[in-house]
C-alpha positions as a printed Julia matrix, in Angstrom:
558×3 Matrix{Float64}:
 166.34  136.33  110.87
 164.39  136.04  107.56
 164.6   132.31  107.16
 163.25  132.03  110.94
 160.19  134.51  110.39
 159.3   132.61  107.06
 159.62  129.28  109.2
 157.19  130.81  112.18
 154.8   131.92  109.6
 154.49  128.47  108.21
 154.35  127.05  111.45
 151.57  129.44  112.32
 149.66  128.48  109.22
 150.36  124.57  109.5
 148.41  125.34  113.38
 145.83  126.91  111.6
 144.98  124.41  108.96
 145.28  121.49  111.93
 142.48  123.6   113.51
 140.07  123.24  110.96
 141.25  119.93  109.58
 142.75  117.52  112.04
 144.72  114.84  110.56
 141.78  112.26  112.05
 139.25  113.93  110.23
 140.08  112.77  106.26
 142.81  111.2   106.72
 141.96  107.54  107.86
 141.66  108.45  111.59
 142.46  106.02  114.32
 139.44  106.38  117.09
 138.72  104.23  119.72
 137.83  100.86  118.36
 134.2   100.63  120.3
 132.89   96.73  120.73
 131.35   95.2   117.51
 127.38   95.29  117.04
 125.31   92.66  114.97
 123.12   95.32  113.22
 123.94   99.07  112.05
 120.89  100.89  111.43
 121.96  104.6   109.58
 119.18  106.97  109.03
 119.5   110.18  106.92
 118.19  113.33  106.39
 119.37  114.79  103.15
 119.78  118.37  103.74
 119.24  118.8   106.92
 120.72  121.85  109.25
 120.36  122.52  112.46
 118.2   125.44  112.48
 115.69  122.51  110.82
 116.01  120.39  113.47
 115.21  123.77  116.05
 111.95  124.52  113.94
 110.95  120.31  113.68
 110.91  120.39  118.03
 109.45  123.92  118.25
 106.85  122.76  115.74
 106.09  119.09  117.01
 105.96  121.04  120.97
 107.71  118.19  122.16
 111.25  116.48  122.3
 112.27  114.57  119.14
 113.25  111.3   118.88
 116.64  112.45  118.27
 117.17  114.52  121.08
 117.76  111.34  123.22
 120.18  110.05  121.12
 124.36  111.28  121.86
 125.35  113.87  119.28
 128.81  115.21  117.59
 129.07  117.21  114.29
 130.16  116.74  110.97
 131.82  118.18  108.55
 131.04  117.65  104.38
 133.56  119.11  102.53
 134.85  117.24   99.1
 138.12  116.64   97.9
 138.01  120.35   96.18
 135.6   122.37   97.77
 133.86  123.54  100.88
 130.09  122.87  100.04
 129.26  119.51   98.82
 126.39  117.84   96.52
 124.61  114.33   97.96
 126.46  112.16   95.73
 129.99  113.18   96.94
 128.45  113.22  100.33
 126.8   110.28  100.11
 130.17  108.55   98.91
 132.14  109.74  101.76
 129.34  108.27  104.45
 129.15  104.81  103.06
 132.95  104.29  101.49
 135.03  106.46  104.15
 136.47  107.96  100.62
 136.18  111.79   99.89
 135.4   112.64   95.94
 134.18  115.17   93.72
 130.86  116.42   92.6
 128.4   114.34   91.41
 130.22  111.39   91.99
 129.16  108.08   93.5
 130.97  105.5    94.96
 133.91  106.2    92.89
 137.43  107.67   93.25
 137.7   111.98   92.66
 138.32  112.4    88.58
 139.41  116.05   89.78
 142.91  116.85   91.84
 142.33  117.11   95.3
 142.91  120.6    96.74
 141.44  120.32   99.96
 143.75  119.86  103.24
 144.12  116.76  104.7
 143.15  114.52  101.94
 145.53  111.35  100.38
 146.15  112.56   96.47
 144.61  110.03   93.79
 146.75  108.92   91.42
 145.77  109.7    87.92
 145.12  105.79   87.03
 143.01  105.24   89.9
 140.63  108.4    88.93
 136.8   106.98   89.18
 137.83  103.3    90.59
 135.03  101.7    92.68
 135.55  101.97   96.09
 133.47   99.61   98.29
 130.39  100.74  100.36
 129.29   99.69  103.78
 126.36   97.57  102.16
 128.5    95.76   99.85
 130.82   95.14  103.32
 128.09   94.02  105.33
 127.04   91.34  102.39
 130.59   90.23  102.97
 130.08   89.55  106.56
 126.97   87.71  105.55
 124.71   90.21  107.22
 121.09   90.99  105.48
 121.33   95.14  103.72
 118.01   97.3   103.0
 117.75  100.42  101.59
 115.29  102.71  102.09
 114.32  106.04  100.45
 111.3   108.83   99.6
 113.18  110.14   96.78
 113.16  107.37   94.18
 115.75  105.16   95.35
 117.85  105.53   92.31
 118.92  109.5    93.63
 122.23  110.5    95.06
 121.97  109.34   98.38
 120.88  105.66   98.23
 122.73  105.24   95.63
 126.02  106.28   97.08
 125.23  103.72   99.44
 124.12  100.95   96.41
 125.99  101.95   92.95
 128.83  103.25   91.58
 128.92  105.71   88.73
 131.12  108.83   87.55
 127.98  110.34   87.17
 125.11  110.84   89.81
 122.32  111.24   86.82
 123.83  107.3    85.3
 120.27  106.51   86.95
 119.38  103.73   84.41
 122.55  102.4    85.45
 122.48  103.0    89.27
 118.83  100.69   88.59
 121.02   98.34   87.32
 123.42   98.18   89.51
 120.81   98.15   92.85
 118.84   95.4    91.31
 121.56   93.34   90.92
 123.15   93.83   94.15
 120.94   91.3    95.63
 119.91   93.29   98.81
 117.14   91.83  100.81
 114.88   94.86  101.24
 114.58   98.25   98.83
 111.33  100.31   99.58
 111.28  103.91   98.2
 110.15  105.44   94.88
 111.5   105.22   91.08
 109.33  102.09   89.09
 110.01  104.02   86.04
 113.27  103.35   86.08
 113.27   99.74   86.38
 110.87   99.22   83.09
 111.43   99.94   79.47
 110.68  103.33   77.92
 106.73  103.99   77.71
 104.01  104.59   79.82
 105.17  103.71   82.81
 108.41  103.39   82.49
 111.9   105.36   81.14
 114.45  102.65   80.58
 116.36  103.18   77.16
 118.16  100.0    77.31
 114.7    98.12   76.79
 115.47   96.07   79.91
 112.66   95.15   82.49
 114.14   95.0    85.86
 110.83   94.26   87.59
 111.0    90.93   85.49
 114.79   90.46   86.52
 113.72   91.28   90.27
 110.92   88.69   90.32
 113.06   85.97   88.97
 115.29   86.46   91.69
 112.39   85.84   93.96
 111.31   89.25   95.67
 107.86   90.01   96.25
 107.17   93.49   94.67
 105.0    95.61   96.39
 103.27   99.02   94.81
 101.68   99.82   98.14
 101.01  100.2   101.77
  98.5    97.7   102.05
 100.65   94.67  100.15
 103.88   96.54  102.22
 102.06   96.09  105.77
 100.91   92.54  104.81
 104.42   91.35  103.09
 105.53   88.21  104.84
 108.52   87.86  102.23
 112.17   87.32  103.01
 112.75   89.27   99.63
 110.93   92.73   99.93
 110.8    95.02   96.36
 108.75   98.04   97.21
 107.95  100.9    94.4
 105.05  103.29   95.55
 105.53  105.89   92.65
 106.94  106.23   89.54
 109.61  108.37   90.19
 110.07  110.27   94.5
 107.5   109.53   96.71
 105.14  112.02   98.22
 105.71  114.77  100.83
 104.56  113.91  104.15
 102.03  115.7   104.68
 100.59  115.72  100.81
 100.99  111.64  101.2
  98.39  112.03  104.88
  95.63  113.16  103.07
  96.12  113.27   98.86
  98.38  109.68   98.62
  97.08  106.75  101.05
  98.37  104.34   99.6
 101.87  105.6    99.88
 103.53  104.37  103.11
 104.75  106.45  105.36
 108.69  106.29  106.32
 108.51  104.97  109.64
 106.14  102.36  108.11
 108.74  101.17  105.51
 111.57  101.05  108.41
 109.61   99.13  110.4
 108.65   96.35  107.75
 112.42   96.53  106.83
 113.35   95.51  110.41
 111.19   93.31  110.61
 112.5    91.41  107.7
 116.21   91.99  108.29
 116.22   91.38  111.55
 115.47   87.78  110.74
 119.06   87.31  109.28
 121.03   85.32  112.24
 124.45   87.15  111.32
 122.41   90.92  111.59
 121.75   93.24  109.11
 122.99   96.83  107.7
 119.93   99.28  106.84
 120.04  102.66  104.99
 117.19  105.22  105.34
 116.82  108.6   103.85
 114.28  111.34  104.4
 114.9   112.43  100.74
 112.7   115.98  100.32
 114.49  117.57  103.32
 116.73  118.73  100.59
 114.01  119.53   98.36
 111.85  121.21  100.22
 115.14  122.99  101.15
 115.87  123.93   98.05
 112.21  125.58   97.65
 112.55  127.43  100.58
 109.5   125.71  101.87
 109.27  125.49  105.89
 106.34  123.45  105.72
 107.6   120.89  103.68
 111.22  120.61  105.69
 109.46  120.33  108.95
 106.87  117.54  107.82
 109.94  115.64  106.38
 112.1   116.06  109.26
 108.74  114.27  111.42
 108.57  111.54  109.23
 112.1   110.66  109.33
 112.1   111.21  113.37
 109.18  108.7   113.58
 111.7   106.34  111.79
 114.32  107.09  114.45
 112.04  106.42  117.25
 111.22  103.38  115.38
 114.6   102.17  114.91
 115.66  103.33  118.54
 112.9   100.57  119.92
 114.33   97.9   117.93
 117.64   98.69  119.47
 116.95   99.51  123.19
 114.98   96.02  122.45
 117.97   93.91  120.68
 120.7    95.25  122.84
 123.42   94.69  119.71
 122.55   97.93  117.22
 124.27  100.62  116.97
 121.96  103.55  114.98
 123.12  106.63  113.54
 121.21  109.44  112.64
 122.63  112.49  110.22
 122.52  115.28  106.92
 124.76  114.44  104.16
 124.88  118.5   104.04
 122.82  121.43  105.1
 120.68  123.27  102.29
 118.78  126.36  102.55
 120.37  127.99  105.66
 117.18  127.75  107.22
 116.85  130.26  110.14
 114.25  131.14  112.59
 114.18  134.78  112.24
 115.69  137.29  109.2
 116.25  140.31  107.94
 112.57  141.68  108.64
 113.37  140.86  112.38
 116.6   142.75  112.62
 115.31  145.46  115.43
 112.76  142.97  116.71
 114.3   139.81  116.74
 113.9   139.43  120.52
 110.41  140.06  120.45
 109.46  137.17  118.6
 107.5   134.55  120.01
 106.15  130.49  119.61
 103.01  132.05  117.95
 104.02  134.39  115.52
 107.16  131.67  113.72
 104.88  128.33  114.4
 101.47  130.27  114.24
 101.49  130.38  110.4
 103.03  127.09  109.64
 100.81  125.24  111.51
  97.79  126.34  109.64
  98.88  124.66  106.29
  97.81  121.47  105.78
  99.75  120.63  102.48
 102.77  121.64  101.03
 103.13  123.81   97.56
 103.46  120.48   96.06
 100.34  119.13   97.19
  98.04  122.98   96.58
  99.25  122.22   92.94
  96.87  118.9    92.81
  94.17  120.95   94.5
  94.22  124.52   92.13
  94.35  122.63   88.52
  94.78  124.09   85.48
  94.21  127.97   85.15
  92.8   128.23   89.05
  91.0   131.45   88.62
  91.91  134.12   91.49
  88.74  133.87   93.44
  89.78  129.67   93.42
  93.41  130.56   94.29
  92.32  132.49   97.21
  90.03  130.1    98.46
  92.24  127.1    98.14
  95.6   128.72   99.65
  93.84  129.86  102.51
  92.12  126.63  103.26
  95.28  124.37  102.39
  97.83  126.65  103.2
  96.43  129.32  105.78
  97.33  132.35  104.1
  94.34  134.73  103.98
  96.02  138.21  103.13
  97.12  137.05   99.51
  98.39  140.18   98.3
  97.35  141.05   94.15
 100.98  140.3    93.43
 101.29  137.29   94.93
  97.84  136.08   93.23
  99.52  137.03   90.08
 102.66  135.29   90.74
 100.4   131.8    91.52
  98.29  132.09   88.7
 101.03  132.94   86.09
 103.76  130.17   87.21
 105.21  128.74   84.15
 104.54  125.12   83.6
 108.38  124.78   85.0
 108.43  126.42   87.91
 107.01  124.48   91.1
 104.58  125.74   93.49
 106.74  124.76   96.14
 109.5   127.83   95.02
 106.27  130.19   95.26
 104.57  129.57   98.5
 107.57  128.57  100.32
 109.01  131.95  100.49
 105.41  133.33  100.91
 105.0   131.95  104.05
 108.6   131.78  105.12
 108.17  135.9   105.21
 104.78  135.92  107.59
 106.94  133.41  110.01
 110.14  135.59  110.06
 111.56  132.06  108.69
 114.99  133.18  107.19
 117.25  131.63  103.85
 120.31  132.13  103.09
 120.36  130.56   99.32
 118.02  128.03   97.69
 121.4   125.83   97.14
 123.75  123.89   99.66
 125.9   125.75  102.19
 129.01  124.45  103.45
 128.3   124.3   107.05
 128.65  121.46  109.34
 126.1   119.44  109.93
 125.09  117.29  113.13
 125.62  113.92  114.05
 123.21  111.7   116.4
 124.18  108.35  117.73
 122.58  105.21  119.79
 124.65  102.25  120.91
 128.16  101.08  121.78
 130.09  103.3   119.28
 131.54  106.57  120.55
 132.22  109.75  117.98
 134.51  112.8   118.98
 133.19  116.08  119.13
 133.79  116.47  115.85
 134.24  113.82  112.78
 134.37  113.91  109.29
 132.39  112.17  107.33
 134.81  109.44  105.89
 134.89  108.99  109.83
 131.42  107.66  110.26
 131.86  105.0   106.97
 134.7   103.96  108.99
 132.82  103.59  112.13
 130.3   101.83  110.72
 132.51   99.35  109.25
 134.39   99.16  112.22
 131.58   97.85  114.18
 130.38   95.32  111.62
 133.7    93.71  111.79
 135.05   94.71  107.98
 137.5    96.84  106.31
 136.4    99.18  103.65
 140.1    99.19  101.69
 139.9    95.26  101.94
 136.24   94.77  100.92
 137.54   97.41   97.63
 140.61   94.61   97.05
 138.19   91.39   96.97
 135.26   93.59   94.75
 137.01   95.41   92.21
 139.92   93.56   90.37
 140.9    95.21   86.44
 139.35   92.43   84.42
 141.46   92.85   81.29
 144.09   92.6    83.15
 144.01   89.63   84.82
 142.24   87.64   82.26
 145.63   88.9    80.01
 147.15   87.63   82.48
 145.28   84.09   82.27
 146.46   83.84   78.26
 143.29   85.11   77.16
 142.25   87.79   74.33
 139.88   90.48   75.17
 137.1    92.42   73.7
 134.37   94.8    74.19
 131.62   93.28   72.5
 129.41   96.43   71.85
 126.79   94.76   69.54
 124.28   96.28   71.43
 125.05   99.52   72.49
 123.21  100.04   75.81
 124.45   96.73   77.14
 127.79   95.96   76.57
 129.4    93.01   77.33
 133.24   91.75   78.1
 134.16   88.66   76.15
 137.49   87.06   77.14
 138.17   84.13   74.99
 141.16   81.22   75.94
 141.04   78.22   73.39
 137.92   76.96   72.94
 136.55   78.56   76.39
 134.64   82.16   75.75
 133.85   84.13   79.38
 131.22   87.06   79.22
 130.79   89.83   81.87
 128.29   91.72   80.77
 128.2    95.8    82.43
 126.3    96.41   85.75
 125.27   92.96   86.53
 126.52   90.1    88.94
 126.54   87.18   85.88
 129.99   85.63   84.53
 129.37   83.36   81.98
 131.74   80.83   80.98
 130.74   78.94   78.19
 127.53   77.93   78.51
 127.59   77.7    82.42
 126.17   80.88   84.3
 126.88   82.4    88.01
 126.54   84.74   90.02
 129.39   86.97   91.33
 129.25   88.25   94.65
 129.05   91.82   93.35
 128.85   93.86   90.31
 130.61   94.04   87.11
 131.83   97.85   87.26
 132.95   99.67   84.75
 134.96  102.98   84.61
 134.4   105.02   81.31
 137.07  107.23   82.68
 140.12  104.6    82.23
 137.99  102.92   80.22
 138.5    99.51   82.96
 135.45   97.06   83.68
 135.92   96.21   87.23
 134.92   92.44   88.79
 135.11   90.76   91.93
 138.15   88.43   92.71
 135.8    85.33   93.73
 134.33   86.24   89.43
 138.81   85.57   88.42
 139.63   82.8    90.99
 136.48   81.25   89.26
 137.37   81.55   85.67
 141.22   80.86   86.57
 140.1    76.99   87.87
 138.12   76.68   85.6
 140.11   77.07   82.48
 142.87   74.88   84.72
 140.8    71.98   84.52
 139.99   72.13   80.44
């Protein structure tokens, strides 16, 4: 009788886990295989939930973009835990692989705990697993990546790099630059050039240099953007993340706006006769998010829907691209309505949540560039309520503007200022583990609920690759197989922030050298199709099998 209760109990609990984790969701699921498309267009906003999306329409007094498009949600959990960071997210959306933390583009370095999930074997622990970009080069199609954060930050970068670490961002530069993709537009010049004025580099390499020999027009902004007639399109338009929308309207000009850079993207990919794969992010979702700033989610949740709708006419247009539109994870918990509107929460109306945010006219971000230095209080006054449309400033909140360390942002201070006079509610200032939703244009058709390995999948899918395959031809162990060849092998670490793999057989010397796509052998040089990747974990440097076959002829016929 015991062994048969213990037996229904674990029955009852398997049920329960297949509830909340069907085998289809992480676990390489086998959905309807939906005709193939010539172009995947994937648009995100980074920390985006749904009550964001809610305020955006109610705000905007109109339908979004969006709200024409199918929808399905999503969840974001990692390989150990429920609430996720970008880079692990990130990961999952663009190489159908679940991670940990602060990972990108590489294998979990952490046991996976989670339900649902295949184990990774302690010698595979931060491999390089292939994106969708680096699929879609394979299939010949044009790749852009697009971004208001600069571009080397979690989320583009899951889509472009692969690191054990999510703040490698001199090496996520590297590795985007020489990725060869047709279009990048975003923010982050500093990390491209050499340390100094403008730049942050500690390697003392310029990649602008590197990215002009390899014939792209760089742009620095939206005039030389809108007039670009290049095939090749570099775009930096600040040093390190781009403006908020509505600080870039009226303090930044010559910023583009997002829709502005998807459109010129399209326009330049679309060119490519075998299609294209595009990434774009609404970056400060997340930040604004994180600052508990209403006005600053809702004016980046606009920009990005102008991209949609931008990216939508393309498609209805082409007939043969599929778009998707999602978060990577929900932060903030934003609400409309809290804990002051427990016994009147029915009672609120458009005017008293929208009233208030409509009046500001920049974000925290953007009052910063118009206080200064030491704003005295009759200036802080003046300035919020003219910028910001607060005009009851109490004393303590004049005190807590005027004596904001040099650390702490604006944005953290006016955000939950004006969150309280719109009954805007937050339930933490850091991620939440929620699901988040899923919008979709084209052929492809998503279940009521996927995970997010599920969309990489899809995407690949309908561009006509395999992700595990791509992963096989992309990231062969280079010691190994040059061992293999007869050679001896060395990490020549001469200089220190730019290693290089020598492999040496007779009188023929090879060099990889880290995050690049150059082989050398002897004094001949090529390009790989893909990046030299290296795994301080296992301590493996990781090449493509094209970079092997190459060397492996060539020493044949010496």
């Amino acid at each position: 009788m015991k062994h048969i209760k213990n037996k229904i109990i674990v029955y009852v609990v398997m049920l329960s886990l297949l509830a909340v984790f069907p085998p289809s969701l992480a676990a390489g699921d086998k959905d309807v295989k939906d005709p193939g498309v010539k172009n995947v267009i994937v648009l995100m906003f980074d920390g985006q939930g749904i009550g964001a999306v809610t305020a955006a329409r109610w705000y905007k007094g109109e339908p979004l973009a969006i709200d024409g498009m199918n929808a399905a949600f999503c969840s974001v959990y990692t390989v150990n835990t429920i609430v996720s960071d970008s880079a692990a997210s990130a990961t999952a959306l663009a190489t159908g692989h679940k991670t940990g933390v602060g990972h990108l583009g590489v294998l979990s370095t952490v046991p996976v705990t989670n339900p649902g999930i295949p184990p990774v074997p302690e010698e595979k622990y931060g491999s390089p697993v292939a994106n969708l970009l680096e699929g879609a080069k394979f299939k010949g199609k044009s790749t852009g990546l697009i971004a208001t954060a600069f571009i080397q930050h979690a989320s583009p970068a899951g889509y472009s790099a692969h690191t054990l670490s999510r703040s490698d961002y001199e090496v996520i530069a590297e590795h985007q630059v020489y990725q060869d993709m047709d279009v990048v537009l975003g923010g982050g010049s500093a990390l491209l050039l050499p340390a100094g004025p403008d730049g942050s580099r500690k390697d003392g390499e310029n990649l602008v240099e590197v990215l002009k020999k390899k014939d792209y027009e760089y742009v620095t902004n939206r005039e030389e953007l809108i007039k670009s007639g290049s095939k090749k399109l570099w775009g930096m338009f600040s040093i390190f993340q781009m403006a908020y929308e509505l600080d870039r309207r009226q303090l930044y000009p010559d910023q583009p706006s997002l829709a502005e850079m998807t459109k010129k993207a399209i326009e330049i990919l679309s060119r490519s006769p075998k299609g294209f794969f595009l990434f774009v992010e609404a970056s400060m979702v997340d930040w604004a998010s994180h600052f508990n700033s209403p006005v600053g989610v809702i004016g980046e949740m606009l920009a990005l829907d102008d991209a949609v709708a931008v990216a939508l006419e393309f498609a209805k247009k082409n007939g043969d691209t599929q778009v998707f539109v999602f978060s990577d994870h929900d932060t903030g918990g934003m609400t409309i309505g809290c804990w002051d509107t427990d016994e009147t929460d029915v009672e609120l109306t458009k005017e008293m949540v929208f009233g208030p945010l409509k009046k500001a006219k920049l974000t925290g971000s953007g009052i910063t560039v118009k206080l200064g230095k030491d704003p005295a209080p009759e200036k802080i006054i003046e300035i919020i309520g003219e910028y910001y449309g607060i005009t009851d400033l109490t004393d303590d909140e004049i005190k807590k503007i005027a004596n904001r360390g040099r650390r702490t942002s604006l944005m953290s201070i006016l955000g939950p200022m004006i969150s309280k006079r719109a009954y805007i509610g937050w339930t933490t200032h850091g991620h939440i583990g929620n699901d988040v939703p899923v919008f979709y244009y084209g052929p492809a058709r998503l279940p009521g609920h996927i995970d997010n390995t599920g969309i990489a999948r899809k995407c690949a899918q309908l561009m006509g690759f395999d992700l595990e395959e791509v992963t096989e031809k992309l990231f062969v162990d280079a010691e190994t197989a040059f061992v293999q060849m007869g050679a001896t092998v060395k990490i020549d670490k001469t200089d220190e922030k730019n290693p290089v793999l020598v492999a040496k057989k007779r009188k023929t010397t090879i060099r990889i050298p880290f995050h690049k796509n150059i082989l050398y052998i002897g004094a001949a040089v090529h390009q790989m199709p893909g990046i030299a990747v290296f795994n301080p974990k296992t301590q493996k440097l990781y090449i493509p099998r094209a970079a092997i076959e190459l060397v492996e002829s060539t020493l044949k016929r010496r």
